[in-house]
Kinemage of the C-alpha trace (Angstrom):
@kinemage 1
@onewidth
@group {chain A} dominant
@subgroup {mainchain}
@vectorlist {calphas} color= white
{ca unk a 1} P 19.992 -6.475 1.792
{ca unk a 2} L 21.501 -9.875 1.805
{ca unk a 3} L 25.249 -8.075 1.239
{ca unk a 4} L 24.180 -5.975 4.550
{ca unk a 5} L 23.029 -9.256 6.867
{ca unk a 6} L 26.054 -11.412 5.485
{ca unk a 7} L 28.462 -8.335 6.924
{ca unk a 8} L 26.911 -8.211 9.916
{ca unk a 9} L 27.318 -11.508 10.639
{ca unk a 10} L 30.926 -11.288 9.634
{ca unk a 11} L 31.523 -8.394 12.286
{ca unk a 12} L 29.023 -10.612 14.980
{ca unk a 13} L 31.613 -13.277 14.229
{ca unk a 14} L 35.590 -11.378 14.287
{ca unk a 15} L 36.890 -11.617 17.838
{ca unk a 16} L 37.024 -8.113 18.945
{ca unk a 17} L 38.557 -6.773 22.906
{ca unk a 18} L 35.139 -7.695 24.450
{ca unk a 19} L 34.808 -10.672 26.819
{ca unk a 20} L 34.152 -13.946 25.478
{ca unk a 21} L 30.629 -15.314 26.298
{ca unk a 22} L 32.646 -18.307 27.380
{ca unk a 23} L 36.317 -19.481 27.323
{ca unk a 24} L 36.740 -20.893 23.784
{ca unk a 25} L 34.073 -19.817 21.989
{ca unk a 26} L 35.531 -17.637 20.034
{ca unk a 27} L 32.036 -15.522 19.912
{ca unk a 28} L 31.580 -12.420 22.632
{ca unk a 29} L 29.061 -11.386 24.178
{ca unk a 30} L 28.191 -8.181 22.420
{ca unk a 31} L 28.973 -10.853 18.995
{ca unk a 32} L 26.248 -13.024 19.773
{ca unk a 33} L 23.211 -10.121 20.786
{ca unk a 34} L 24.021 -8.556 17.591
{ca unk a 35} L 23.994 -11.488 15.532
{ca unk a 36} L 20.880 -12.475 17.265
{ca unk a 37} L 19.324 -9.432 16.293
{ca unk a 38} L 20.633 -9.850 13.323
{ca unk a 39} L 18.567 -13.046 13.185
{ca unk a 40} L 15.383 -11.554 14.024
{ca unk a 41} L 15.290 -8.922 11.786
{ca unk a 42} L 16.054 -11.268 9.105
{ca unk a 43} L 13.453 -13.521 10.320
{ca unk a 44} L 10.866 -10.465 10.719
{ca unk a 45} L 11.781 -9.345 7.138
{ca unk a 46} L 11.780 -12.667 5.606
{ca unk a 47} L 8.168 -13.464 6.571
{ca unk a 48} L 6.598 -9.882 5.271
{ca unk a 49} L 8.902 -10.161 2.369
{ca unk a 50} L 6.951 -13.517 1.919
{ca unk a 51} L 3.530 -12.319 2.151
{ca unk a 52} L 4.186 -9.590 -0.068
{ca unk a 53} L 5.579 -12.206 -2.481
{ca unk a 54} L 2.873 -14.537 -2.257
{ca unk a 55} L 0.179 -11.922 -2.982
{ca unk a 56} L 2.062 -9.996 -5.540
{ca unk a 57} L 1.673 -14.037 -7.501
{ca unk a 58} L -1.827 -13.870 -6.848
{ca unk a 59} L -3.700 -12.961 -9.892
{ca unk a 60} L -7.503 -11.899 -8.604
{ca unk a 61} L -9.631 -12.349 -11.552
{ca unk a 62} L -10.907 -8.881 -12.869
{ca unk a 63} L -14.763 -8.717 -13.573
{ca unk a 64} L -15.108 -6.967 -16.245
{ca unk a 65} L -18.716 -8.073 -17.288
{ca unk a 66} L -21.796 -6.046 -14.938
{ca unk a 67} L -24.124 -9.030 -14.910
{ca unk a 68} L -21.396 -10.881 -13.173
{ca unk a 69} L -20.018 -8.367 -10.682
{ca unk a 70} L -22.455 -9.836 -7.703
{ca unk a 71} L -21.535 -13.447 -8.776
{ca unk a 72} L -18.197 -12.347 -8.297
{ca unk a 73} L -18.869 -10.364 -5.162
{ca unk a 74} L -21.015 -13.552 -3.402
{ca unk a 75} L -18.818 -15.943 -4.317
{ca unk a 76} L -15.401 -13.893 -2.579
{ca unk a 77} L -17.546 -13.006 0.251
{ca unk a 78} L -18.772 -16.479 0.692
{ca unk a 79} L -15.084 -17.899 0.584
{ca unk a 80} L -14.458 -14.970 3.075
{ca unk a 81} L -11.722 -13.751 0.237
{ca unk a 82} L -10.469 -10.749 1.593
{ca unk a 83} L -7.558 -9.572 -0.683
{ca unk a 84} L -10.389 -10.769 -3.547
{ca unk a 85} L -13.193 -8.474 -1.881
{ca unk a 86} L -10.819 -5.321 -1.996
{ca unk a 87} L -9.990 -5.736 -5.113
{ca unk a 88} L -13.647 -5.420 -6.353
{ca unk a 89} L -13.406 -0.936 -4.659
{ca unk a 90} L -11.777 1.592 -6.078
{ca unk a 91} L -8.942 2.329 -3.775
{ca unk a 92} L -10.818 5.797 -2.144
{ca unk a 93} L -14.345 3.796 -2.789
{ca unk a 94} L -17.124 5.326 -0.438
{ca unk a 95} L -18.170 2.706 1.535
{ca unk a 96} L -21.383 2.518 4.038
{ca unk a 97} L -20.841 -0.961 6.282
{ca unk a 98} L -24.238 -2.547 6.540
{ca unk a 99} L -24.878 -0.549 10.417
{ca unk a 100} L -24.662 2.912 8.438
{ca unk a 101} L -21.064 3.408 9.585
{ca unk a 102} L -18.689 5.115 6.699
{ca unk a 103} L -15.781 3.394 6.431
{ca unk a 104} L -14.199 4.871 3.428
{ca unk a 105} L -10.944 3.783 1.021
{ca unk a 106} L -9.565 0.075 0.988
{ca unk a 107} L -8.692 0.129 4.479
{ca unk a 108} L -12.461 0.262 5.339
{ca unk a 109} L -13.541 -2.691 3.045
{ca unk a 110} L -10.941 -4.534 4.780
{ca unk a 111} L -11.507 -3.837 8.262
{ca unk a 112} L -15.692 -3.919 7.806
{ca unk a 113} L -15.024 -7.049 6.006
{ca unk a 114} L -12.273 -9.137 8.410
{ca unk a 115} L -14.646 -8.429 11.152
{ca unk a 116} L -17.223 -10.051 9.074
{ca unk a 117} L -15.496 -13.086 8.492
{ca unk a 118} L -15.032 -13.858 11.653
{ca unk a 119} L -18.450 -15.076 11.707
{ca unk a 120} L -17.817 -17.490 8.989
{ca unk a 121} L -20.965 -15.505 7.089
{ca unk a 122} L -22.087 -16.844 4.444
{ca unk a 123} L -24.777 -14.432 1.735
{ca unk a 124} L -27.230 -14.578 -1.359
{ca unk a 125} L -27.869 -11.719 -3.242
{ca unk a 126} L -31.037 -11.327 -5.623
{ca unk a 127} L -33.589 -8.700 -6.900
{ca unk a 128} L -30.422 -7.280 -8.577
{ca unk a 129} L -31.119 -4.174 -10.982
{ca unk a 130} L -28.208 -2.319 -12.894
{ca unk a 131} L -28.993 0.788 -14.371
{ca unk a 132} L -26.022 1.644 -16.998
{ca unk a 133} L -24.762 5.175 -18.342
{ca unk a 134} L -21.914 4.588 -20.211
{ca unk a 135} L -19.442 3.493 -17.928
{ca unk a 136} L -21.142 4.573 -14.627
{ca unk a 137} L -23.491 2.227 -13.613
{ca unk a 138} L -26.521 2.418 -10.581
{ca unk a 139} L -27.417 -0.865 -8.861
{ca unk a 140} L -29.407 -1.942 -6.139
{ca unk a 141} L -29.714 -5.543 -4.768
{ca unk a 142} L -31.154 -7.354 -1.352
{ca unk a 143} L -29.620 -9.924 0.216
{ca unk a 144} L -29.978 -12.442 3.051
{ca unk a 145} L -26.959 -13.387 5.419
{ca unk a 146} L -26.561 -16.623 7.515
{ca unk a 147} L -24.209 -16.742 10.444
{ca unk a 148} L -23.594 -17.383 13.919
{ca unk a 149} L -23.906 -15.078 16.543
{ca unk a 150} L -21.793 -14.239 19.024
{ca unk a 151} L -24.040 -16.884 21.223
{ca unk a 152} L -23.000 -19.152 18.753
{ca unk a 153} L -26.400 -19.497 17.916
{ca unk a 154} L -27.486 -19.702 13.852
{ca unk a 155} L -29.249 -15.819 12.656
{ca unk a 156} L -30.213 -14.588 9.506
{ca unk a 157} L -29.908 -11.170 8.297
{ca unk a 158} L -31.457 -9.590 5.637
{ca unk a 159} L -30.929 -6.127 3.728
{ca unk a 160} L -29.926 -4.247 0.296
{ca unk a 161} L -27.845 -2.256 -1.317
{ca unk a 162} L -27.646 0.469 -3.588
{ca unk a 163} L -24.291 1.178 -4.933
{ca unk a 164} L -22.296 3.021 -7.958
{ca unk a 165} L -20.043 1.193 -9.899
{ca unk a 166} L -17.148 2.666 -12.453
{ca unk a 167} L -15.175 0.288 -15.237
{ca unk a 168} L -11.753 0.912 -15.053
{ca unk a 169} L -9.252 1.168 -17.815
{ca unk a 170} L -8.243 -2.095 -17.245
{ca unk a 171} L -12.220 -2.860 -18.798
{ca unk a 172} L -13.154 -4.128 -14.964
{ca unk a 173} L -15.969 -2.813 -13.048
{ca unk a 174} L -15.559 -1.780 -9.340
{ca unk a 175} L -17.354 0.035 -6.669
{ca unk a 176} L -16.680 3.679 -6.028
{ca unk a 177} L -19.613 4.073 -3.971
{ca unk a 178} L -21.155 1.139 -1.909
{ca unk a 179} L -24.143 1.686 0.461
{ca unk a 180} L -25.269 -1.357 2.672
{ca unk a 181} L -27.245 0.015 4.811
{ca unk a 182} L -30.535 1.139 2.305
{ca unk a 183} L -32.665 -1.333 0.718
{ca unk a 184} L -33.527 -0.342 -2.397
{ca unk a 185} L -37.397 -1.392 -3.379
């Protein structure tokens, strides 16, 4: 890629037949929009290629003990850890946002969540229950949010959850199926 923008600034720069963009600069017109487009792709691509660099460094801790997994969960969600949330789901995890709306697959978690988090929510989860079958595992929980309404005024929520957990190869456990909407009693 660098071979490619390096050449095209070589042929933004060599003085072709076009008209100068002014007598004695050497640089034409047509020169100078393609090198500045040449800039801002470079520019566009350096900042993704950034990101993806930065997270690809980022080492989210697995959870690979059950009796942990809503520490884990409370503590990201508290921190409003996105990338760290997602990474709890299985990629095509069946997920119920807390209004009953499906929102299935990673790209659900993330949207139902980045909406959350714009109300700087914070959440404690108790009554926790884990039933285990090998590496399938059933668990309900309730939980009470705090955040501020769109009035800006303080509200607490409360609810629970049932979900379905799998471990992975990788020995960590995530959600394939995650349901809060329900309370489970």
């Amino acid at each position: 890629m660098i071979a490619a923008i390096i050449s095209a600034c070589r042929g933004a720069l060599r003085q072709g037949d076009r008209a100068p963009l002014s007598e004695g600069a050497g640089l034409t017109r047509a020169g100078f929009l393609q090198l500045a487009a040449v800039g801002a792709v470079t520019a566009g691509v350096g900042l993704g290629i950034g990101e993806a660099m930065a997270a690809s460094r980022r080492t989210i801790p697995r959870v690979t003990d059950i009796d942990k997994l809503y520490d884990a969960w409370q503590s990201r969600f508290n921190a409003a850890d996105l990338e760290g949330m997602v990474d709890l789901y299985v990629r095509d995890v069946t997920y119920i946002n807390p209004q009953g709306k499906p929102m299935p697959g990673h790209a659900g978690v993330r949207a139902d969540m980045a909406e959350a988090f714009a109300f700087k929510p914070r959440i404690a989860i108790h009554d926790r229950k884990h039933l285990i079958y090998g590496d399938t595992v059933l668990t309900t929980n309730h939980w009470k949010l705090w955040m501020r309404g769109p009035d800006g005024k303080q509200q607490e929520l409360t609810g629970g959850g049932i979900e379905v957990l799998r471990r992975q190869p990788d020995g960590a456990w995530r959600f394939i199926i995650d349901d809060a909407s329900r309370s489970a009693s």
